[in-house]
MIRO-535951 format. One record per atom (N, C-alpha, C): residue in three letters; atom name; x, y, z. Coordinates in pm, whole numbers. Each point is the difference from the previous one (the first is absolute). Layout:
{Ala,CA,{X,Y,Z}}
...
// end
This chain:
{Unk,N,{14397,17941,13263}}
{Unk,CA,{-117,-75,-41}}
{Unk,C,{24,-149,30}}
{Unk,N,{-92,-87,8}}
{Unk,CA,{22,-128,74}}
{Unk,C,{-88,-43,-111}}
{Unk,N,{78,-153,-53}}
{Unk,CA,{-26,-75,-71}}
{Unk,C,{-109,-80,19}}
{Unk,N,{-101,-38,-28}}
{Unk,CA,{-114,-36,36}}
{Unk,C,{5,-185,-60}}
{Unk,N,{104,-36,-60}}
{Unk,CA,{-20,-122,-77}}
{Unk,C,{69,-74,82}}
{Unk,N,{-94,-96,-1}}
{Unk,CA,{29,-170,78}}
{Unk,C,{109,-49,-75}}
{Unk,N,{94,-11,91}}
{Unk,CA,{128,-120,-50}}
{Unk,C,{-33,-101,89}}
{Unk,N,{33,-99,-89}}
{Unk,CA,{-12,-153,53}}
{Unk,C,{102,-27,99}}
{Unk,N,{-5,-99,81}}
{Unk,CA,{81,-37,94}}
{Unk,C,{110,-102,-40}}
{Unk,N,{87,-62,28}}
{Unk,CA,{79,-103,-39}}
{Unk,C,{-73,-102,-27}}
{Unk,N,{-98,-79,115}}
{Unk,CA,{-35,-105,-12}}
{Unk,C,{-108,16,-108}}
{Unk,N,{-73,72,-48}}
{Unk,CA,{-60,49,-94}}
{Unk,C,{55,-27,-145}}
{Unk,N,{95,80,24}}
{Unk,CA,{61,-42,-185}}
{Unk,C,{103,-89,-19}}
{Unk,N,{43,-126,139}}
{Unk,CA,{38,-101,-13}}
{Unk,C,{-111,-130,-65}}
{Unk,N,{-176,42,81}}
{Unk,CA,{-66,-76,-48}}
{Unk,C,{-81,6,-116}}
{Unk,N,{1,133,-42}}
{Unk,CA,{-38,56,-158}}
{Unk,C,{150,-69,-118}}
{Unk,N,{138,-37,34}}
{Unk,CA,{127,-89,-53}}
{Unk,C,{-81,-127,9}}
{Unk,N,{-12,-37,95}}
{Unk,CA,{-56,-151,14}}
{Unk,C,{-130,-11,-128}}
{Unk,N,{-60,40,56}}
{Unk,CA,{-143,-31,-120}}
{Unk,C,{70,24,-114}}
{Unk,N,{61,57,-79}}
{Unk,CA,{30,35,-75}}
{Unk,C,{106,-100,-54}}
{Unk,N,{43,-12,76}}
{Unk,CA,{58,-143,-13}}
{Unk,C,{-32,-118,-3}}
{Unk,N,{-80,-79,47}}
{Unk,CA,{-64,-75,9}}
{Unk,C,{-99,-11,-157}}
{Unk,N,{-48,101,-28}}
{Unk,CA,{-79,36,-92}}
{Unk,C,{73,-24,-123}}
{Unk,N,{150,118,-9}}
{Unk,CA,{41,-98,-119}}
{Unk,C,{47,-134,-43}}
{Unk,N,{54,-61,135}}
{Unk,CA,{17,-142,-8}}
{Unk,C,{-125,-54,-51}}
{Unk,N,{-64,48,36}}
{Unk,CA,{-158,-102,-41}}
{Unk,C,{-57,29,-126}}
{Unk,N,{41,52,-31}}
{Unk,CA,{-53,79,-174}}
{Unk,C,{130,-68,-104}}
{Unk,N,{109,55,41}}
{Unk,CA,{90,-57,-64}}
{Unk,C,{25,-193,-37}}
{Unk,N,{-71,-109,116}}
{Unk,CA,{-24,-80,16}}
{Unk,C,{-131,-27,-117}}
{Unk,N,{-98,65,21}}
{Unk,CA,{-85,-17,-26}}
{Unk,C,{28,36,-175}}
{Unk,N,{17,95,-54}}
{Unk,CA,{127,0,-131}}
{Unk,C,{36,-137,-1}}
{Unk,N,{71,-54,48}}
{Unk,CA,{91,-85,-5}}
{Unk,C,{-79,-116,-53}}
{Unk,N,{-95,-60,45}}
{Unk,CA,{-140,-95,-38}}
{Unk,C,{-33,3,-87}}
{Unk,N,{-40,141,-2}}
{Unk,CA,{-107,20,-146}}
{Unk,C,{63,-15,-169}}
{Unk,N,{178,72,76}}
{Unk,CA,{88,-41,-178}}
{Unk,C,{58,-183,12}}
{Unk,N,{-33,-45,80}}
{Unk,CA,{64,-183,26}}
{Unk,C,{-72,-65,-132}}
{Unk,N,{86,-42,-100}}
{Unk,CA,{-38,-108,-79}}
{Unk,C,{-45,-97,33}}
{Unk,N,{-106,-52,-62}}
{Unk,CA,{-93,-112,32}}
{Unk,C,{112,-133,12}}
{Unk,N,{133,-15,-94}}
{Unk,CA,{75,-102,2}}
{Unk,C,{79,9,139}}
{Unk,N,{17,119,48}}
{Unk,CA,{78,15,141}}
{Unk,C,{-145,-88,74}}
{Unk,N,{-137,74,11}}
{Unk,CA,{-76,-37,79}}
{Unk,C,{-26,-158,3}}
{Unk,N,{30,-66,-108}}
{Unk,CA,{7,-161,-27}}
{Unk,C,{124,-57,79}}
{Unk,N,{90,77,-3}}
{Unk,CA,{193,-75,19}}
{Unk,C,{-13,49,131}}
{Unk,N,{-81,89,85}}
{Unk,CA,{10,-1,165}}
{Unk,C,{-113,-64,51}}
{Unk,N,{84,-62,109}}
{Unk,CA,{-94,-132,98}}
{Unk,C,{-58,134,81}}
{Unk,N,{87,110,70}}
{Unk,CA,{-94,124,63}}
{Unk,C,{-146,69,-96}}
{Unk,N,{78,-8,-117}}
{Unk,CA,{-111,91,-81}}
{Unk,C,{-122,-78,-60}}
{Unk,N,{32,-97,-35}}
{Unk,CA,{-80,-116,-27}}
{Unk,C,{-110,-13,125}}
{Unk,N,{-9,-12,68}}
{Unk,CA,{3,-60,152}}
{Unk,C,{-118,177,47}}
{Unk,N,{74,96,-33}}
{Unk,CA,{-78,144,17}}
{Unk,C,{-137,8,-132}}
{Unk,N,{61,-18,-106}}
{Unk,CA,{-85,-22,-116}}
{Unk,C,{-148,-123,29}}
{Unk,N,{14,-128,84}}
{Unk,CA,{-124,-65,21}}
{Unk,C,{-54,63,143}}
{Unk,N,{22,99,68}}
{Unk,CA,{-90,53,73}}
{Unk,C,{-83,111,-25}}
{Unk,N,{72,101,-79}}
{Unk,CA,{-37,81,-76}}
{Unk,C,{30,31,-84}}
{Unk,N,{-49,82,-128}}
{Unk,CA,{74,-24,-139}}
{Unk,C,{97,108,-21}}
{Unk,N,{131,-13,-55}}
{Unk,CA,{133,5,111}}
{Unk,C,{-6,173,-100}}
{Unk,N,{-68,78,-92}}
{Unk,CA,{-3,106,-20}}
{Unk,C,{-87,100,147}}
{Unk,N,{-58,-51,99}}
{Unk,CA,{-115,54,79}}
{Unk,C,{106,-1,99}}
{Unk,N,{122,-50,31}}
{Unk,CA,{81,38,111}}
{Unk,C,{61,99,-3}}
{Unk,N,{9,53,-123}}
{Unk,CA,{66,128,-67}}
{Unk,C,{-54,104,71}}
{Unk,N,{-143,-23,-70}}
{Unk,CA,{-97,96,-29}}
{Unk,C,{-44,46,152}}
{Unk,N,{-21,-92,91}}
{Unk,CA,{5,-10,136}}
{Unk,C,{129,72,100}}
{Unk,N,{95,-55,-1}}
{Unk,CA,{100,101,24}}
{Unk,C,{5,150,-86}}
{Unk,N,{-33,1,-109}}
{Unk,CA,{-2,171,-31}}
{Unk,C,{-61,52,84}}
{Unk,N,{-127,-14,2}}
{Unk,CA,{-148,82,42}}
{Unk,C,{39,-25,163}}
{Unk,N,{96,-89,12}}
{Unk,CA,{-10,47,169}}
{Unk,C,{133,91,31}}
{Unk,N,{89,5,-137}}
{Unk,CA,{85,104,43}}
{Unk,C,{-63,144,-11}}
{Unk,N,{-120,31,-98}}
{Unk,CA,{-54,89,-25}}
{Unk,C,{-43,35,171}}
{Unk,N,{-96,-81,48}}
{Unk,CA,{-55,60,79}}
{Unk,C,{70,54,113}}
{Unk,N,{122,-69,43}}
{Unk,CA,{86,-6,63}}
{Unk,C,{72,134,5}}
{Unk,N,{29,19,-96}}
{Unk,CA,{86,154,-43}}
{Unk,C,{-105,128,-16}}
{Unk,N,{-151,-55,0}}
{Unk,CA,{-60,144,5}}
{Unk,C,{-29,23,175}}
{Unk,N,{0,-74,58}}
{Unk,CA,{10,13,163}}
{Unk,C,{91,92,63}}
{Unk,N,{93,24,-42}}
{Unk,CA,{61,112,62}}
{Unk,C,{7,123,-37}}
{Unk,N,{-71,15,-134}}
{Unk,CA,{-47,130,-28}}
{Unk,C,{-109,41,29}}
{Unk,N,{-119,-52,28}}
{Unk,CA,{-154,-12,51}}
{Unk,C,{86,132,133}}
{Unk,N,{-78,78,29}}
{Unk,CA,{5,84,89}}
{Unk,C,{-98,13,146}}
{Unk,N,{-116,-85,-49}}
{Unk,CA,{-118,-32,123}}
{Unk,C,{65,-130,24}}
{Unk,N,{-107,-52,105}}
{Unk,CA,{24,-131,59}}
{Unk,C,{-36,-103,-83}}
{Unk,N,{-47,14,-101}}
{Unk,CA,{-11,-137,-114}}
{Unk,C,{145,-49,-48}}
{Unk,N,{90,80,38}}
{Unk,CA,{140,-72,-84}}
{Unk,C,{-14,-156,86}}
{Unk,N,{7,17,161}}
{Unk,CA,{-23,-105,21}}
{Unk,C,{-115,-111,-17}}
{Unk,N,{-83,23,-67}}
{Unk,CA,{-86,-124,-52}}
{Unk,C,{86,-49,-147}}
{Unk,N,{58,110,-100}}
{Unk,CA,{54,-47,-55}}
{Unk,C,{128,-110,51}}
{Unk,N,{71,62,43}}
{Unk,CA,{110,-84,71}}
{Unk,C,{42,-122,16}}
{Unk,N,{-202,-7,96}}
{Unk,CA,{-17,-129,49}}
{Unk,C,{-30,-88,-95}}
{Unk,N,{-81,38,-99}}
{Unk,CA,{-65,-63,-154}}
{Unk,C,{161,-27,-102}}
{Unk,N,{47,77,-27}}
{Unk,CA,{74,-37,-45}}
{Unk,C,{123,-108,33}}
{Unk,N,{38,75,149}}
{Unk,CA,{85,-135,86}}
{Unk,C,{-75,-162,22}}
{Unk,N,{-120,36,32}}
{Unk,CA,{-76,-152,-33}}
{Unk,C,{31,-61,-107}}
{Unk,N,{-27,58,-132}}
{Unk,CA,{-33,-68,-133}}
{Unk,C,{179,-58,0}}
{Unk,N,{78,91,-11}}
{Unk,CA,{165,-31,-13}}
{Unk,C,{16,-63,95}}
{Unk,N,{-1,-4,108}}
{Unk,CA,{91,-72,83}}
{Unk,C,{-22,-163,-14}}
{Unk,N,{-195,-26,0}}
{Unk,CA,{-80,-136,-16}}
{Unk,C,{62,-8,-102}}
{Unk,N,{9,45,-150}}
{Unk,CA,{60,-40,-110}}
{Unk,C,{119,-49,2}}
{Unk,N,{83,47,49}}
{Unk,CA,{169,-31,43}}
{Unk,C,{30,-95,81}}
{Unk,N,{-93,-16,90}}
{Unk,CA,{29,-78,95}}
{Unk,C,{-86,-144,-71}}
{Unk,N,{-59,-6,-88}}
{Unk,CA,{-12,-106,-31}}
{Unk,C,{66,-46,-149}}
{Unk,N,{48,68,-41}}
{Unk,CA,{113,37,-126}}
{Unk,C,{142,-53,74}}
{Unk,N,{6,15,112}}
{Unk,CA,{155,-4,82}}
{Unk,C,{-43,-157,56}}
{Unk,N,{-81,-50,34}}
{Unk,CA,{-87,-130,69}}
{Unk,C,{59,-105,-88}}
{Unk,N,{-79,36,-170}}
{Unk,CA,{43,-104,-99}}
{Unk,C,{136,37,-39}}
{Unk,N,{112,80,14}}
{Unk,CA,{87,-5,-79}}
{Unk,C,{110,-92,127}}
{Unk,N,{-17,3,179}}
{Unk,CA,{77,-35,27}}
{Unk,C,{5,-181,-32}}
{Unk,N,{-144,-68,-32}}
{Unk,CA,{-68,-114,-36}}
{Unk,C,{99,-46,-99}}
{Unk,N,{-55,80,-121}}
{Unk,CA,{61,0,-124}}
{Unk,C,{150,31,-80}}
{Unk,N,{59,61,75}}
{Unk,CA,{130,44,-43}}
{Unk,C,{128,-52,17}}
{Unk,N,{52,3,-59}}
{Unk,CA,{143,-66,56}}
{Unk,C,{126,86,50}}
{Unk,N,{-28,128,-39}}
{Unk,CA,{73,107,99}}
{Unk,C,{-90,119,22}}
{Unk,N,{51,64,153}}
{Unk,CA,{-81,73,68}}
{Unk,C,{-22,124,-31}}
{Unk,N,{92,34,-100}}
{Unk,CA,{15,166,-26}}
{Unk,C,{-176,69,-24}}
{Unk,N,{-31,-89,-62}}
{Unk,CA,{-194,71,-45}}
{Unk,C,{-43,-13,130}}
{Unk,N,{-44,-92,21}}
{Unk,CA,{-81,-32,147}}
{Unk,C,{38,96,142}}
{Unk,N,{161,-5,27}}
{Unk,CA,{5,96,62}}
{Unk,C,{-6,171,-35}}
{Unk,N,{11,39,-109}}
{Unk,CA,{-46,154,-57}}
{Unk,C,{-136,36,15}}
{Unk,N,{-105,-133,-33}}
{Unk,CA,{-164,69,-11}}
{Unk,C,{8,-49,159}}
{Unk,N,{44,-55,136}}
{Unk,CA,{-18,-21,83}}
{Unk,C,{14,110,45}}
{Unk,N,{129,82,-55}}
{Unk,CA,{18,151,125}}
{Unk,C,{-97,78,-117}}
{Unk,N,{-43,32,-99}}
{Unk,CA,{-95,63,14}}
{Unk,C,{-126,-23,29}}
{Unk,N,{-57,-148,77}}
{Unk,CA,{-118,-7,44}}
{Unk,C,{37,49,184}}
{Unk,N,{123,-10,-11}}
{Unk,CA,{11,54,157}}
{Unk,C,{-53,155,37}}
{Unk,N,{84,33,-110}}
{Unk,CA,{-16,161,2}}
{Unk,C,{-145,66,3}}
{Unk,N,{-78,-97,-78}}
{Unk,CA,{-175,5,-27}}
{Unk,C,{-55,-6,116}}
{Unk,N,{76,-90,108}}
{Unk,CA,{-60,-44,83}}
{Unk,C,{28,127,82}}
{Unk,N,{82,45,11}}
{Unk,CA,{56,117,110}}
{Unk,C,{-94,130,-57}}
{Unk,N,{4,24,-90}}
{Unk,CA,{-87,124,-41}}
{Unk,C,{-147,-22,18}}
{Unk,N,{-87,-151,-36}}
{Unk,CA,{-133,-28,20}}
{Unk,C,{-2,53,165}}
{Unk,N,{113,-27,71}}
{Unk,CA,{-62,30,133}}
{Unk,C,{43,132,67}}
{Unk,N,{112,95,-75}}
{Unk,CA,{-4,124,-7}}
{Unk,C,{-117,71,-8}}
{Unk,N,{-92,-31,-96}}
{Unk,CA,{-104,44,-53}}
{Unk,C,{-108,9,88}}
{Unk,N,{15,-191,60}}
{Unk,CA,{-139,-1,70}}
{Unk,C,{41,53,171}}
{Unk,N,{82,14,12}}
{Unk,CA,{54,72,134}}
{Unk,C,{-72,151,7}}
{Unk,N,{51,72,-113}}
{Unk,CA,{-21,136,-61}}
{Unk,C,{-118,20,11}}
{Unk,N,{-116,-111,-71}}
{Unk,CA,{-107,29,-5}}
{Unk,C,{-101,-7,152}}
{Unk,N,{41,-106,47}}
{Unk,CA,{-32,-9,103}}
{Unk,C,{-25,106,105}}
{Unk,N,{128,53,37}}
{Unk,CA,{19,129,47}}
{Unk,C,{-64,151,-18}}
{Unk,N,{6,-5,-163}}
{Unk,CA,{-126,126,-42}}
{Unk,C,{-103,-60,31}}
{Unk,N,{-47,-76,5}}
{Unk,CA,{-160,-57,24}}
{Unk,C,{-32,43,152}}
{Unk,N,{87,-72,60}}
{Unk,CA,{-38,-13,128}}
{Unk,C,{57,189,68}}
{Unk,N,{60,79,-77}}
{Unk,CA,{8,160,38}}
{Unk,C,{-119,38,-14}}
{Unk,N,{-43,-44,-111}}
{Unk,CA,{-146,116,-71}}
{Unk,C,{-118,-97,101}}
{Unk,N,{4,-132,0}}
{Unk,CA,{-89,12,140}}
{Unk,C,{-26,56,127}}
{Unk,N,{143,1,15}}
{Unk,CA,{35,98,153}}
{Unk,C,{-16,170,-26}}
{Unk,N,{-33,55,-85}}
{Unk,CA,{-54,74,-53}}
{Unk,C,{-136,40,7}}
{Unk,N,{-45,-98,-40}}
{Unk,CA,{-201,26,27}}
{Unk,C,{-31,-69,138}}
{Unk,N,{68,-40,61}}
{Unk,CA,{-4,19,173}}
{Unk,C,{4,91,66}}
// end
């Protein structure tokens, strides 16, 4: 009898690790915000500095919901994982990358700035995983009704 179930390929469940990764960095981060004492948020020139652009509980809340979306993308089984992907890698990566913007401004050592930098990298590599992906089904199922 012959097994009828799809196993994933390497590069497959290297990039289902990645999201997943990425995802908890960004949740766990995003944790990280939301428990920050208001006296920490006063005593950092970064957090301070994050707090007058937006109010520094919504960076939290912002990184969660984009780890959320982020991590339901590779379970999505149709081609919407990649709209998620892309939605979610947008929201995180723009968030990070301007989270990583003010901290290299603001900080006096690099350790933060460079951590949310590689995970806005990583955002950046999967946003265009995604839109590669999508691209490609699009342009099959056109070549399709040709």
């Amino acid at each position: 009898m012959i097994d009828k179930r799809k196993s994933l390929s390497n590069i497959e469940v290297e990039a289902m690790l990645l999201y997943v990764f990425v995802s908890t960095s960004m949740a766990i981060r995003g944790y990280a915000i939301l428990t920050t004492s208001e006296a920490s948020v006063v005593r950092s020139s970064l957090y301070s500095t994050m707090d007058k652009i937006l109010p520094f509980n919504l960076w939290g809340i912002i990184f969660i919901l984009a780890a959320a979306v982020i991590l339901i993308s590779p379970i999505s089984q149709t081609y919407r994982k990649y709209y998620f992907s892309i939605a979610g890698n947008l929201i995180g990566g723009t968030t990070a990358l301007m989270m990583a913007s003010i901290g290299f401004i603001e900080s006096h050592q690099g350790f933060t700035p460079l951590q949310i930098s590689s995970i806005a990298f990583f955002n950046i590599v999967l946003f265009l995983h995604g839109g590669t992906h999508l691209w490609k089904e699009k342009r099959r199922i056109h070549t399709l009704h040709e």
